[in-house]
C-alpha positions as CSV (number, residue, x, y, z in Angstrom):
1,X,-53.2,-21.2,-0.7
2,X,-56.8,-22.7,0.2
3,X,-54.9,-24.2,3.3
4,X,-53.7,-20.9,4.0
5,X,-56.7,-19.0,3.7
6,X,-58.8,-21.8,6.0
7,X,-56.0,-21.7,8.5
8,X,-57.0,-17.5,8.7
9,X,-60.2,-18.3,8.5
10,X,-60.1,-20.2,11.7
11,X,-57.9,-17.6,13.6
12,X,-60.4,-15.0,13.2
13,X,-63.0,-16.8,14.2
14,X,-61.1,-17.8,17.1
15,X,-60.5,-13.8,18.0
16,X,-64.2,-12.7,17.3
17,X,-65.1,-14.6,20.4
18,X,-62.8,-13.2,22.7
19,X,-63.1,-9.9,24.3
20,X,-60.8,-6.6,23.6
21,X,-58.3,-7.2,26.0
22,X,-57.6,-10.5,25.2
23,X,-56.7,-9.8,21.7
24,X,-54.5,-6.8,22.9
25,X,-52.5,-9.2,25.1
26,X,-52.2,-11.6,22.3
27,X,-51.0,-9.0,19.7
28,X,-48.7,-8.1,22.6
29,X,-47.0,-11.3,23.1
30,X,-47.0,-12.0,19.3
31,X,-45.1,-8.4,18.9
32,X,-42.2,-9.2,21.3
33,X,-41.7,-12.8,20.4
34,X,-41.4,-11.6,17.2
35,X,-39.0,-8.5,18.8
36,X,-36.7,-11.7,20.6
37,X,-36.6,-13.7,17.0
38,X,-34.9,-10.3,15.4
39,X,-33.0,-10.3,18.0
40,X,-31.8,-13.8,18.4
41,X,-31.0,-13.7,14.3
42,X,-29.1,-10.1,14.6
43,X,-26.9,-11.4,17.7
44,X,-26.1,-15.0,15.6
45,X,-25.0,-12.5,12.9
46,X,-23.1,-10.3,14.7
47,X,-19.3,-12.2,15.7
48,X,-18.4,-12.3,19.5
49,X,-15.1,-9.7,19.6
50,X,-12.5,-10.6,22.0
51,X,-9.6,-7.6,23.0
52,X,-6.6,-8.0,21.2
53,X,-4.2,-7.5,23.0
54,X,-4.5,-7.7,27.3
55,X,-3.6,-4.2,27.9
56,X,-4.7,-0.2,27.4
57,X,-3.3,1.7,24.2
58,X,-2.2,4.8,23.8
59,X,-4.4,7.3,21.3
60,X,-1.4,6.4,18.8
61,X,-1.2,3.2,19.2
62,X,-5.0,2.7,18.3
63,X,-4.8,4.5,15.5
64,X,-1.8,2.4,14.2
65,X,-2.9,-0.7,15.1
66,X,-6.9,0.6,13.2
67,X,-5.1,1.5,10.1
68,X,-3.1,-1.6,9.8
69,X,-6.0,-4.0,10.3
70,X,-8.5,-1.7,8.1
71,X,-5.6,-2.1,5.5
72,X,-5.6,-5.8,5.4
73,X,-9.6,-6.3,5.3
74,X,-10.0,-6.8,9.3
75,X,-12.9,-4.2,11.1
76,X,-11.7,-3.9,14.0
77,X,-14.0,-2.3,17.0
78,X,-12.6,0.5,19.7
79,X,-13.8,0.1,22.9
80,X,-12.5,2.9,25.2
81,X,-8.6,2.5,25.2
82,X,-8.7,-1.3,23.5
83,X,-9.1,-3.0,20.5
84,X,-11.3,-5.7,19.8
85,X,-11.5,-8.0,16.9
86,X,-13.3,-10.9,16.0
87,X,-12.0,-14.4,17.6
88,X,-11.8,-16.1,14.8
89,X,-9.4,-13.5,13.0
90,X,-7.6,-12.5,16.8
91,X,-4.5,-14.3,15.7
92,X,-4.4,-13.0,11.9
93,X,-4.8,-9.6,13.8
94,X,-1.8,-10.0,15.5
95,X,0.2,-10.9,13.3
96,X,-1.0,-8.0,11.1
97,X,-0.6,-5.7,13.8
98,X,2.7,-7.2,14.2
99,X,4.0,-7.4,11.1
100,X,3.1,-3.5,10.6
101,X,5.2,-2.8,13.6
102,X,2.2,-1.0,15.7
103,X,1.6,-3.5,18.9
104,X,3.0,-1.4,21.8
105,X,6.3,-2.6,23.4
106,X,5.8,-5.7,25.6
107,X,2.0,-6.5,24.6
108,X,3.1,-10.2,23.8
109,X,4.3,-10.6,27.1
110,X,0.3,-10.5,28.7
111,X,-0.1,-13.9,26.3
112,X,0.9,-15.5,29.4
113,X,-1.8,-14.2,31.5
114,X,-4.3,-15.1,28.6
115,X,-3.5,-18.9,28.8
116,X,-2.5,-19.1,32.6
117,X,-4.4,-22.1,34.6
118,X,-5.2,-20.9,37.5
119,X,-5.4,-24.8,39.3
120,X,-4.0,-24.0,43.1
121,X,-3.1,-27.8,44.2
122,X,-0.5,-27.9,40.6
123,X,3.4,-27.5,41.3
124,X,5.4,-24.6,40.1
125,X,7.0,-26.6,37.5
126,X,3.8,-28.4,36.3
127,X,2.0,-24.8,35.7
128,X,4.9,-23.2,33.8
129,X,5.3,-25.7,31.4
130,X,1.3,-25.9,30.1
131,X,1.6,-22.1,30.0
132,X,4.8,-22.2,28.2
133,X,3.0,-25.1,26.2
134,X,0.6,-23.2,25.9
135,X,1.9,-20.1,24.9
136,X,4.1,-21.7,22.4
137,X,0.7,-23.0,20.9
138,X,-0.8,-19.8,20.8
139,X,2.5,-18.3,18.4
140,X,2.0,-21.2,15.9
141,X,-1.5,-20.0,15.4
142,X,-0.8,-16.5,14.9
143,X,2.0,-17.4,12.5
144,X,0.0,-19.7,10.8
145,X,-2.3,-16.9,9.9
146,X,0.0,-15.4,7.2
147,X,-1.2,-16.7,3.9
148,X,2.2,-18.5,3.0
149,X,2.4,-20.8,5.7
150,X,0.2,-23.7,6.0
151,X,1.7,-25.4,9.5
152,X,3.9,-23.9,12.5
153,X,5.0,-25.4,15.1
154,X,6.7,-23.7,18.3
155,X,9.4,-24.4,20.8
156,X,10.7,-22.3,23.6
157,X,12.9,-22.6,26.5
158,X,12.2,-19.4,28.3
159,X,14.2,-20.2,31.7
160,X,18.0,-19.0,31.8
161,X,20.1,-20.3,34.4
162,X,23.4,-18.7,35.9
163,X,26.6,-21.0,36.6
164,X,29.6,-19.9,39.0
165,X,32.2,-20.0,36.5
166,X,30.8,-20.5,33.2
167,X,28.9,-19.2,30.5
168,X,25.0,-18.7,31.7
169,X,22.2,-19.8,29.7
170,X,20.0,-17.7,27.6
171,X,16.3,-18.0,26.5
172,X,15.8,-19.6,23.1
173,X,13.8,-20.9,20.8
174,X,12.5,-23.0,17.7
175,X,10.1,-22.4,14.8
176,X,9.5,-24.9,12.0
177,X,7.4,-23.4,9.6
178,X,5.9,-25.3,6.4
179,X,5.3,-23.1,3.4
180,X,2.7,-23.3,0.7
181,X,3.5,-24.7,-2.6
182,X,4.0,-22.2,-4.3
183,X,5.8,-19.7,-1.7
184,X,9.5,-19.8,-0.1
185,X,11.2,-18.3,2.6
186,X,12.5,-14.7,2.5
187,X,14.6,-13.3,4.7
188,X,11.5,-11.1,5.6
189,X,9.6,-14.2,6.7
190,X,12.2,-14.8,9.0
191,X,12.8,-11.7,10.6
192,X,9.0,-11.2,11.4
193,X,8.8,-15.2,13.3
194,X,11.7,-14.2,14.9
195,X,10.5,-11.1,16.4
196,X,7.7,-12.0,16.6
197,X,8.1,-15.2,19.2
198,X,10.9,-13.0,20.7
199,X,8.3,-10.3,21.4
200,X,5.9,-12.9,23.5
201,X,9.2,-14.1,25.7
202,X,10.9,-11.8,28.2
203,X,14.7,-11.9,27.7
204,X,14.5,-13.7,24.3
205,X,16.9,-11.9,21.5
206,X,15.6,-12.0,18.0
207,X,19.0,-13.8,17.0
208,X,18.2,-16.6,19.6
209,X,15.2,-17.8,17.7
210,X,16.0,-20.5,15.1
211,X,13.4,-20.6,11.9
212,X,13.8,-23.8,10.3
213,X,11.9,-24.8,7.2
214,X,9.9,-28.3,6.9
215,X,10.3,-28.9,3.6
216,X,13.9,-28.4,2.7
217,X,15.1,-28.7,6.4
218,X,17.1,-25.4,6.2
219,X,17.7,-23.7,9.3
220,X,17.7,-19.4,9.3
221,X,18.2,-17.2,11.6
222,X,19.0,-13.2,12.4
223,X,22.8,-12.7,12.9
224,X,24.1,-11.5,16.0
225,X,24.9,-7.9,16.2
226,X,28.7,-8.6,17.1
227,X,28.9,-11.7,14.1
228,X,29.7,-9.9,11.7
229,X,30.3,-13.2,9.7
230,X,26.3,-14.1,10.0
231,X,25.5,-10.6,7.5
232,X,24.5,-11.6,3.9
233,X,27.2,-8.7,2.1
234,X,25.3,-9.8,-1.0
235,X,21.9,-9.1,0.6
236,X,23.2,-5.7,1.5
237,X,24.7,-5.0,-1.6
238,X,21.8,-5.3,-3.4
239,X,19.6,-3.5,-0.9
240,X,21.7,-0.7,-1.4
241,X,22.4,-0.5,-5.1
242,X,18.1,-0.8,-5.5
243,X,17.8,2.1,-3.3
244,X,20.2,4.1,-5.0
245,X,18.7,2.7,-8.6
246,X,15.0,4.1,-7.5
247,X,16.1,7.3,-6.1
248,X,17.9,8.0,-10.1
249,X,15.1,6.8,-11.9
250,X,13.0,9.4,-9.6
251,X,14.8,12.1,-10.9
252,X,15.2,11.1,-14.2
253,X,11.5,10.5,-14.7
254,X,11.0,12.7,-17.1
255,X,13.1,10.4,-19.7
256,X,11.4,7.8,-21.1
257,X,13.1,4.6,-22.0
258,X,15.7,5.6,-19.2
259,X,18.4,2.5,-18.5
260,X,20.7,2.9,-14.9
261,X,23.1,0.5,-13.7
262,X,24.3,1.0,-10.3
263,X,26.9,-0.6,-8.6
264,X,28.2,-0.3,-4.8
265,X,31.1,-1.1,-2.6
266,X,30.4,-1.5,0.6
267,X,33.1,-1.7,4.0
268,X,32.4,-4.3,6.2
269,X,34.9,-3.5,8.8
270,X,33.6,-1.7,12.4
271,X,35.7,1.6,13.3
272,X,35.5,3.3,16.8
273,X,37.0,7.1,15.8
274,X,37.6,9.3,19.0
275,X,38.9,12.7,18.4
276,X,40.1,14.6,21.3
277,X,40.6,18.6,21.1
278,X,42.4,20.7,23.6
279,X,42.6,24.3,24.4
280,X,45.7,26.7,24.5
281,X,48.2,25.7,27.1
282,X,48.6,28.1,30.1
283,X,52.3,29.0,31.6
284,X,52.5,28.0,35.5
285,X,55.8,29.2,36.5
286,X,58.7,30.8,34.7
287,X,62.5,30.6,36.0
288,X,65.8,32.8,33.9
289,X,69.5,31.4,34.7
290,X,71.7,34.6,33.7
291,X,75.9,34.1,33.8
292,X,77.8,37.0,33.0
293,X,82.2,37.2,32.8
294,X,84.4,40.2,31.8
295,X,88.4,40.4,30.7
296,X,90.6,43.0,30.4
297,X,93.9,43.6,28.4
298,X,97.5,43.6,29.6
299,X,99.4,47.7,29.5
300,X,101.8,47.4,26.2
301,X,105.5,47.6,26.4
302,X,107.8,50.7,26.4
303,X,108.8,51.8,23.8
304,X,107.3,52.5,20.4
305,X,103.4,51.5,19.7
306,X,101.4,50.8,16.9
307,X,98.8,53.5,16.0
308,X,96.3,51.5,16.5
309,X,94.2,53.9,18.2
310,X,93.5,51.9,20.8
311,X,94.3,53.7,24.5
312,X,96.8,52.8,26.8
313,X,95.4,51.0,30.0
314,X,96.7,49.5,32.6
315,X,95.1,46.2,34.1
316,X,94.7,42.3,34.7
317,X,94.2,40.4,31.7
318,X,91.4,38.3,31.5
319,X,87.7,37.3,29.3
320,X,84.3,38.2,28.8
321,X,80.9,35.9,28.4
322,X,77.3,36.0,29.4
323,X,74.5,33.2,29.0
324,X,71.2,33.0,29.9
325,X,68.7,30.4,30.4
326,X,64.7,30.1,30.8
327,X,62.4,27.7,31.9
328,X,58.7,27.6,32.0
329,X,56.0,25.7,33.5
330,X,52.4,25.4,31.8
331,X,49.4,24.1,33.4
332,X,47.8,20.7,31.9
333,X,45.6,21.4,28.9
334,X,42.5,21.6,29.4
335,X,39.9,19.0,27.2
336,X,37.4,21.0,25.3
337,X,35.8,18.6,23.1
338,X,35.2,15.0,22.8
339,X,33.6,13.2,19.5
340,X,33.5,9.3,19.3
341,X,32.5,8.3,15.5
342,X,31.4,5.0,15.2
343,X,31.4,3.5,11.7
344,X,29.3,0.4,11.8
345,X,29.6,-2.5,9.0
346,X,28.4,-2.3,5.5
347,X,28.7,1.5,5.2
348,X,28.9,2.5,1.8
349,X,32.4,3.3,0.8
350,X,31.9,4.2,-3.1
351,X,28.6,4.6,-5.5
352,X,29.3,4.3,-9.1
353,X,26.3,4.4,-12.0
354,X,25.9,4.2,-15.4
355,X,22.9,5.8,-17.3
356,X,21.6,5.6,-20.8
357,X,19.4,8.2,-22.4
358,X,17.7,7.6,-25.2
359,X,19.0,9.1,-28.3
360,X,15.2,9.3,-29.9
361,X,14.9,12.1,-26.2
362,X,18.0,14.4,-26.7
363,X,16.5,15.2,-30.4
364,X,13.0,15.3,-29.0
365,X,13.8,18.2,-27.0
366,X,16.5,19.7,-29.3
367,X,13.8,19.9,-31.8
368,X,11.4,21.3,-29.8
369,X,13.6,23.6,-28.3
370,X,13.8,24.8,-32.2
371,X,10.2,24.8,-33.1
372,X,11.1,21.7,-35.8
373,X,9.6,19.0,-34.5
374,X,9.7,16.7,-37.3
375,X,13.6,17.7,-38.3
376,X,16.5,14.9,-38.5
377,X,18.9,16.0,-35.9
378,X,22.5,14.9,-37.5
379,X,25.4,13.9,-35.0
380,X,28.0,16.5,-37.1
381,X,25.5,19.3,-36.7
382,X,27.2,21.6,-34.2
383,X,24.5,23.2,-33.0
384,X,23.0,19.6,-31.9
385,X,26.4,18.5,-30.3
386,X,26.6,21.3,-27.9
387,X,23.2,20.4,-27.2
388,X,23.5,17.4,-26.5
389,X,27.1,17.5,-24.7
390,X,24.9,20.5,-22.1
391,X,22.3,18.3,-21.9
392,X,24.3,15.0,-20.8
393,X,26.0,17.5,-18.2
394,X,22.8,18.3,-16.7
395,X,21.6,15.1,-16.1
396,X,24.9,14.0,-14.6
397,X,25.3,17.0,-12.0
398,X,21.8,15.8,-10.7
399,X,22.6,11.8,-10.4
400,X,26.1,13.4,-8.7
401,X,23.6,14.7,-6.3
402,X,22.0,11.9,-5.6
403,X,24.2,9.6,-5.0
404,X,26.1,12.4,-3.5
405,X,29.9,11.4,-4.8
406,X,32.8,13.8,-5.4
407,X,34.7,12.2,-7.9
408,X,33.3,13.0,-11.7
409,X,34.5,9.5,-12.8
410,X,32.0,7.5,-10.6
411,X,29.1,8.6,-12.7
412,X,28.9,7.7,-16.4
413,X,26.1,9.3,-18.6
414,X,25.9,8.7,-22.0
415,X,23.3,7.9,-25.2
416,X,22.2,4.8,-27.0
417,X,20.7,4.6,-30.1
418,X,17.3,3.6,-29.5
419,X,16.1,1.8,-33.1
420,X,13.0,0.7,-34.4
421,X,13.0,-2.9,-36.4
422,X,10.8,-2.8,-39.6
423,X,10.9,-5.5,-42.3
424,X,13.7,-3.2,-44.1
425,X,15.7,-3.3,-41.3
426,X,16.7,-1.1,-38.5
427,X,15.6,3.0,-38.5
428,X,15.8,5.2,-35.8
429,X,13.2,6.3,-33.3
430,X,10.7,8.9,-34.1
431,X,8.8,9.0,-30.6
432,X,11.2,9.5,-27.1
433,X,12.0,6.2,-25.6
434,X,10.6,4.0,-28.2
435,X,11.6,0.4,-28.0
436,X,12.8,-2.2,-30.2
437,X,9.8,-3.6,-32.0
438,X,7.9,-1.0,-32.4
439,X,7.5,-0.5,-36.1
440,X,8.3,2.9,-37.6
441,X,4.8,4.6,-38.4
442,X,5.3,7.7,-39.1
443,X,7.6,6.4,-42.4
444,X,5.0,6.9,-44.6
445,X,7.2,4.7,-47.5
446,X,6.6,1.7,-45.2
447,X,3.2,-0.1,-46.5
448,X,3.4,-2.1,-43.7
449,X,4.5,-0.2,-40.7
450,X,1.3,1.9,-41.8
451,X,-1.0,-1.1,-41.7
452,X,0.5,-2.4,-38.2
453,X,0.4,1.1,-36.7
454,X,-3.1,2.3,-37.7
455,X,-4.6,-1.1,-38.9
456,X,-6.2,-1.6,-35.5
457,X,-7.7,1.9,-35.3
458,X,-9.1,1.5,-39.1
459,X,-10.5,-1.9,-38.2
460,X,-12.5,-0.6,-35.6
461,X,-13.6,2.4,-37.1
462,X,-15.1,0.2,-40.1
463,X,-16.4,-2.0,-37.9
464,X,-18.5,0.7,-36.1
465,X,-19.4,2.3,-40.0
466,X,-21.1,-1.6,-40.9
467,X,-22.8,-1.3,-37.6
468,X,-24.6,1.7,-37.7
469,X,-25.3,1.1,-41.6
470,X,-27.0,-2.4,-40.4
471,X,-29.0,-0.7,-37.8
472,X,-30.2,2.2,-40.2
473,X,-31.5,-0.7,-42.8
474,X,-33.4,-2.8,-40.3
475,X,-35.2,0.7,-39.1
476,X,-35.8,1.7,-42.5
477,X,-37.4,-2.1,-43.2
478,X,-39.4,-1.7,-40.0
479,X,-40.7,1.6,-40.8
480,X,-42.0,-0.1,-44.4
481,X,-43.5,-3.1,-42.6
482,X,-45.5,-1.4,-40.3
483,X,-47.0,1.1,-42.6
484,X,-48.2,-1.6,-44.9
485,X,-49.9,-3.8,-42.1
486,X,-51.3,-0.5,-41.2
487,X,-52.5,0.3,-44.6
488,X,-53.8,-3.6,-44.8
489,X,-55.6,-3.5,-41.7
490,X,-57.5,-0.5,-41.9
491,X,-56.2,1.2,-39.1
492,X,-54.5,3.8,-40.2
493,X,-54.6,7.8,-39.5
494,X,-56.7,8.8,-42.3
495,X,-59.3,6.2,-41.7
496,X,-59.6,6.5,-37.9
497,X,-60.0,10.3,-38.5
498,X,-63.3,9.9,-40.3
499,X,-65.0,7.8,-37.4
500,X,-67.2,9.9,-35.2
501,X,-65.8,9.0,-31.4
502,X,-68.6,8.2,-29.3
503,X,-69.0,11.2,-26.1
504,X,-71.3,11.3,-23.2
505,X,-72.6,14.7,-22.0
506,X,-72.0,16.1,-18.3
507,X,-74.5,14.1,-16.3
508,X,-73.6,10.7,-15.3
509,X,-74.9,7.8,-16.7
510,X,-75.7,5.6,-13.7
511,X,-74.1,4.7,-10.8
512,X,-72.2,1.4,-10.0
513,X,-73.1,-0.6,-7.1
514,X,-70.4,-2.8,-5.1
515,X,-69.9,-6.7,-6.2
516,X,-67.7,-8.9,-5.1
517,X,-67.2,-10.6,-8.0
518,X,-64.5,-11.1,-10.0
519,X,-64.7,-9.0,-13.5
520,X,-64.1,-11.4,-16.5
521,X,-64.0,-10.1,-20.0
522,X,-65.4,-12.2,-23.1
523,X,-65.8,-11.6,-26.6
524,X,-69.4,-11.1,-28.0
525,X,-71.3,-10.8,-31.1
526,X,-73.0,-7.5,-31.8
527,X,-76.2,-9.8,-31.9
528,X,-75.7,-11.3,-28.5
529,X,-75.2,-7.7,-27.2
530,X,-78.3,-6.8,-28.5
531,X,-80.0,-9.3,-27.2
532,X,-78.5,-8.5,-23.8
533,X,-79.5,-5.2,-23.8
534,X,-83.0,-5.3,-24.5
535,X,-83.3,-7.8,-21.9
536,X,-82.4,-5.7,-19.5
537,X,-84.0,-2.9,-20.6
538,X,-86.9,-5.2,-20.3
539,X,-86.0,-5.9,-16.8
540,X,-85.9,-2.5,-15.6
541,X,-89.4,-2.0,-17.3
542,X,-90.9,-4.7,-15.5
543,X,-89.5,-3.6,-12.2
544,X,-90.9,0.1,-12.8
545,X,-94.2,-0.4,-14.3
546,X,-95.3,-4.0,-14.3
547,X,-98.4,-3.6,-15.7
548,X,-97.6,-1.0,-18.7
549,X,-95.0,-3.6,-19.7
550,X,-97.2,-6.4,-19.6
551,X,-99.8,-4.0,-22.2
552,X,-97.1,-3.3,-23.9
553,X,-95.5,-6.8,-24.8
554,X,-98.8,-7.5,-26.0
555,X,-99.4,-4.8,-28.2
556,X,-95.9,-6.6,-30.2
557,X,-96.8,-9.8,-29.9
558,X,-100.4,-8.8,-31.9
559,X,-98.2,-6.9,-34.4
């Protein structure tokens, strides 16, 4: 501190000699090399932002790509129509942005650009393998970014080459990822690597990329859309069956202690339906073939006839017929509609669940329904099995709904007896969707169901009881002590009452000068005091009237 003081000492000596000006110019440069060192520490602070991806956005796009990043603890900056993010997090915020599906179509492929060299006297060849090096490199950071992978490594073979007669070849390539110790691969993982280095390469299919992990040496990769062989059916079984499961247990979330079981079939074969419809035909031309032949009878003989009543002609015998034929000619039918259904694989082909309600919820509401809340509902009560039966027929048209089936038998609602295990055994359940274990406490026989169900509460309650008692003890013992060190001391009310307090009147006493010196305070006897005081009063006296003093200091020494 001394140091410090001298060293100020010294620099204001040094200013008093110097004239105005100088000391302005001096304050000046002190003020903005102080300015620059804020600076300097703000900018070292502050992380250099690089864009994320080469490329303008759309206002979409930003805000997908914001929202994504925000959502996994990255601040991303807007700058006009383009993102920009830390370095240090650039490939984490790709494969964020990545992962959440919001990088616009084709912003991988500008990765090439990024790492281009731009060396004029290299070959062709040379240059597209250190950016496809290079690129390759710049993947196995990104996907080393995600938390559950501790090492990538990337290969690709972006050129595809075509052959007169054969097969051509196809971009592809190879990830080798090495997981954490306590993670393993998921078909998630996979799909995102793959898509994701199939993103950064023009021409390369998701299903071309293999993902291979280190540590098992298990190869994975996304089935071809015409393989129909590379689909996990139980993958997709059990996607299916959970979505069906969650979308019942959303409707039936009123039920506590609920239980579905879903199961699902699914059809793995492909059908292309095409179904053609035709209007009316229309007649063209129309031709009628008519034949037509007569016959008549022979005259009878003389003589005597018959009476047949049948007259008497002469003529040619002969016979009689007629036909007729008609042909016609329609124009071709015209097509009036055309529908192609195509069925792909793994379509759901028939749904069927199984749901348990809790018995301890049908009487809930039964009794409620009859204003008894506490009342034993008995199975061979009618009143509670037409209840119940309405009730199970409810909740089944709704699941019927959901998993929208026709056929009554592929949904199967029914009750379990929810029961509550005390040390007597087994009783059943008071509250809706209580589980096993749960002692019965409102059985107010049971000692110790009581003691397990409200022990806790009662143990608190005393313990917040001794608490306050302690407290109001140690006040009340505090209150005692101080009075009687009060009482002891002779400081109490009744005795500082009686003292006269000591006033001044308006006018001032005196007035006190400036010092510079430090005020100390000491303890002194009322003797000392004295003395003090009448030796300044002396002082003063001497200072007024030297003389009168002198007279009277001799007048008490003679006395």
């Amino acid at each position: 501190m001394d140091r410090l003081r001298q060293i100020w000492a010294d620099i204001a000596a040094r200013l008093g000699v110097m004239t105005l000006s100088q000391r302005l110019a001096i304050g000046l440069c002190a003020a903005l090399a102080g300015v620059c060192l804020l600076w300097l520490m703000q900018w070292s602070a502050t992380p250099s932002l690089v864009p994320l991806v080469n490329g303008n956005m759309s206002y979409d796009e930003l805000a997908s790509v914001e929202q994504a990043l925000q959502a996994n603890g990255i601040d991303p900056e807007v700058r006009g129509m383009r993102i920009f993010v830390p370095t240090a997090q650039r490939h984490n915020a790709l494969r964020v942005a990545h992962a959440a599906d919001a990088l616009p179509d084709g912003s991988l492929l500008d990765m090439e650009d990024a790492v281009g060299d731009t060396n004029p006297f290299e070959s062709p060849d040379a240059r597209a393998f250190k950016q496809n090096y290079a690129m390759a490199n710049e993947l196995a950071k990104i996907i080393e970014s995600s938390p559950a992978v501790r090492k990538a490594r990337v290969m690709i073979n972006p050129k595809s080459k075509r052959r007169l007669g054969g097969l051509s070849d196809v971009p592809t390539a190879s990830v080798t990822v090495t997981l954490g110790s306590s993670h393993e691969m998921s078909q998630a993982m996979v799909e995102g690597f793959a898509k994701l280095v199939a993103g950064a390469v023009a021409g390369l299919k998701p299903y071309d990329v293999a993902v291979t992990d280190a540590r098992t040496m298990r190869a994975y990769s996304l089935p071809h859309p015409d393989d129909l062989a590379g689909f996990d059916i139980l993958t997709m079984t059990k996607r299916r069956e959970e979505h069906i499961r969650d979308k019942i247990l959303g409707t039936l979330l009123n039920i506590p202690g609920v239980h579905v079981a879903v199961s699902v079939d699914l059809d793995t074969s492909k059908r292309v339906t095409t179904n053609l419809k035709h209007n009316e035909p229309q007649p063209k031309t129309e031709s009628t073939d008519s034949t037509e032949q007569s016959s008549a009878t022979q005259p009878s003989e003389p003589g005597v006839q018959a009476n047949l009543g049948q007259a008497i002609t002469a003529g040619s015998a002969g016979t009689s017929n007629t036909s007729e034929k008609t042909e016609t000619e329609n124009f071709p039918a015209m097509l009036t509609q055309s529908e192609t259904i195509e069925q792909m694989p793994f379509a759901i082909r028939t749904v069927t669940a199984s749901i348990k309600i809790p018995r301890s919820f049908v009487v809930g509401v039964f009794n409620a329904q009859n204003g008894t809340p506490n009342a034993e509902a008995k199975d061979n009560d009618p009143a509670f099995v037409e209840f119940r039966d309405a009730e199970l027929l409810r909740i089944k048209s709704g699941v019927e709904r959901v998993v929208m089936t026709k056929n009554s038998d592929d949904v199967v609602v029914d009750i379990y007896p929810d029961m509550e295990w005390t040390v007597e055994g087994g009783v059943l359940s008071h509250a809706p969707g209580a589980t096993a274990g749960v002692a019965d406490g409102s059985n107010g026989d049971d000692t110790m169901a009581l003691l397990r169900t409200y022990g806790p509460q009662a143990g608190l309650a005393g313990l917040a009881l001794v608490s306050l008692l302690m407290m109001t003890r140690m006040a009340g013992k505090s209150t005692k002590l101080a009075a009687q060190r009060t009482a002891g001391g002779g400081l109490s009310d009744d005795i500082a009452g009686d003292e006269v307090p000591l006033t001044v009147g308006p006018s001032s006493v005196g007035q006190a000068g400036p010092s510079d010196s430090v005020l100390a305070g000491r303890e002194v006897d009322p003797e000392t005091l004295r003395t003090q005081e009448l030796g300044l009063e002396v002082s003063k006296l001497v200072d007024a009237d030297p003389a009168g003093t002198a007279e009277l200091l001799r007048r008490w020494v003679a006395e």
